[in-house]
N, C-alpha and C positions, 0 to 999 in steps of 0.2 A: 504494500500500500504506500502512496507517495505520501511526504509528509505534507502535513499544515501550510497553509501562508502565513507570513508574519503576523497576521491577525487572527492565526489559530483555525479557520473556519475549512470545511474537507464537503466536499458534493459528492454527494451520492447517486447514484447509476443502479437503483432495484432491479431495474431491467435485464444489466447482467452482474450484479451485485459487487460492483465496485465503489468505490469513492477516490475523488478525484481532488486536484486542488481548484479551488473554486476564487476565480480572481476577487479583488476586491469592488466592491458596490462600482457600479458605473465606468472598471477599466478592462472587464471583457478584453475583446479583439478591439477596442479603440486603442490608440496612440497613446504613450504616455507622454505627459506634458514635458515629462524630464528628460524624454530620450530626444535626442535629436534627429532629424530624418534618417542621417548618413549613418548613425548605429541604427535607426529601428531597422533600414535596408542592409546592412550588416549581420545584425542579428535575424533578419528573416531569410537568408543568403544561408545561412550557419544551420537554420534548422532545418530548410530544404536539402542541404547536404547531408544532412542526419540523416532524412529521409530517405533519401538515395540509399544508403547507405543499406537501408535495412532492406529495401524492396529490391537492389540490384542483384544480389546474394542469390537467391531465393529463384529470380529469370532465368542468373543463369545455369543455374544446377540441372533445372528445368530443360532448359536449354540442348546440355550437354546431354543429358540421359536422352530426347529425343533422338538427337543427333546419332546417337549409337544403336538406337535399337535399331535400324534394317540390316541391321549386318549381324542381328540374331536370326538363330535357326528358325525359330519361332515365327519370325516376321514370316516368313512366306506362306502361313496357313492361316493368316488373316483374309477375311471377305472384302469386298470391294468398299463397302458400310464402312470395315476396322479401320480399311486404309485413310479414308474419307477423313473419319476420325483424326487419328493421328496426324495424316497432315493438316488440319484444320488448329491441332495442340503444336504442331512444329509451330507454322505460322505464325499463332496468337503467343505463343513466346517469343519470335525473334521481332515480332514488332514492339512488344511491351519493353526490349532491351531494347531498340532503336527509340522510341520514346525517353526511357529512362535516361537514357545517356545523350537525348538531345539539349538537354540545359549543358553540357559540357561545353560541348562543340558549339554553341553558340555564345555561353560564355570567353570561350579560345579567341574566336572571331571576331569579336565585341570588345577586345582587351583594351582598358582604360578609357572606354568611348563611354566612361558615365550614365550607363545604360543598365543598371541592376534591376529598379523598378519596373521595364518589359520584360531584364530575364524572367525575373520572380515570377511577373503574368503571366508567361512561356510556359516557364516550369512547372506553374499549378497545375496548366492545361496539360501538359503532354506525362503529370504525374498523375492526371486523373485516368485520364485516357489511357493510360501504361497498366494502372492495377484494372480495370477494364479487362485488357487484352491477356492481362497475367490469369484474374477469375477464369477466364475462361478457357485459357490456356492447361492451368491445372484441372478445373473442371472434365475437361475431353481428355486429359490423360488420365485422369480415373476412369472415367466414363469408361474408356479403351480398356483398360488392364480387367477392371469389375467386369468387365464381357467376355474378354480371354478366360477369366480364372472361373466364375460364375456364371455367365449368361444371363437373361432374362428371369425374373422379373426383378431382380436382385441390380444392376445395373439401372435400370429407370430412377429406381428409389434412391439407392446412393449419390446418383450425379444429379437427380434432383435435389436431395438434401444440402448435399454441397454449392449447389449453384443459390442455392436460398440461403445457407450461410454465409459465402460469399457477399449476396447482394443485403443482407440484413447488418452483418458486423463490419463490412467496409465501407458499406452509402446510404445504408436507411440509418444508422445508429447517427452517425455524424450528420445526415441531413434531419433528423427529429429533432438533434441539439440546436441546430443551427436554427428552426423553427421558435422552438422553446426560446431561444436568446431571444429574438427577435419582438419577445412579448412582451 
């Protein structure tokens, strides 16, 4: 559990029973009057790289393991359906890594051109867009494997669950908060 804010107060998440740290009255996602532009775009530069951080790992693992399975034995008793599948999973990973890593190469290119506040824009978009293409990325390589090992009606159900965990804990959780703020 994170700790406190300097004013002691912790938000809670019943939903999925966390608690969180809860800014103070009125400094939400606004600006602090203290910080100055160039640290708050500083500091929003720092957490977006966090971010990466954690989502790049994870693509390209993703990534690699696609990568390798046609050159299992296995592969060649897949139906035209599995194929389908799996490159559907290749795909939606090497785009989610081509997103991911577009705030780099654009930061590269952009170097001391005073430009953070479009990267940041940039980056939101092609980080939303990226876990997007990752859900579903991982989604279809379960999807794929749950079929190989089980088949039907076992597959439906898992890459259903999964794609609704997906869509519940990575853009309904944060799009309800964002609601909630807003009130």
């Amino acid at each position: 559990m994170a700790g406190p804010e300097p004013d002691g107060r912790l938000m809670e998440h019943p939903e999925i029973g966390v608690q969180s740290q809860r800014p103070p009255q009125g400094q939400g996602e606004r600006p602090d009057p203290e910080e100055s532009p160039k640290k708050r775009l500083d500091r929003e530069l720092i957490e977006l790289l966090n971010e990466v951080r954690v989502a790049l790992p994870g693509a390209q693992v993703l990534f690699a393991f696609l990568l390798v399975l046609p050159f299992q034995q296995r592969f060649e008793r897949l139906d035209d359906g599995q194929v389908a599948v799996y490159y559907a999973a290749l795909i939606c990973a090497a785009i989610a890594i081509v997103l991911l890593i577009a705030p780099t190469a654009a930061h590269r290119i952009r170097w001391r051109q005073h430009d953070k506040e479009a990267l940041l824009r940039l980056s939101t978009k092609t980080g939303i867009a990226a876990t997007v293409f990752l859900a579903c990325g991982m989604t279809a390589s379960v999807y794929l494997i749950t079929d190989v090992l089980y088949g039907e009606p076992a597959t439906a159900v898992v890459a259903a669950g999964l794609g609704a965990a997906f869509a519940w804990f990575w853009f309904g959780l944060p799009l309800l908060r964002r609601l909630r703020d807003r009130r």
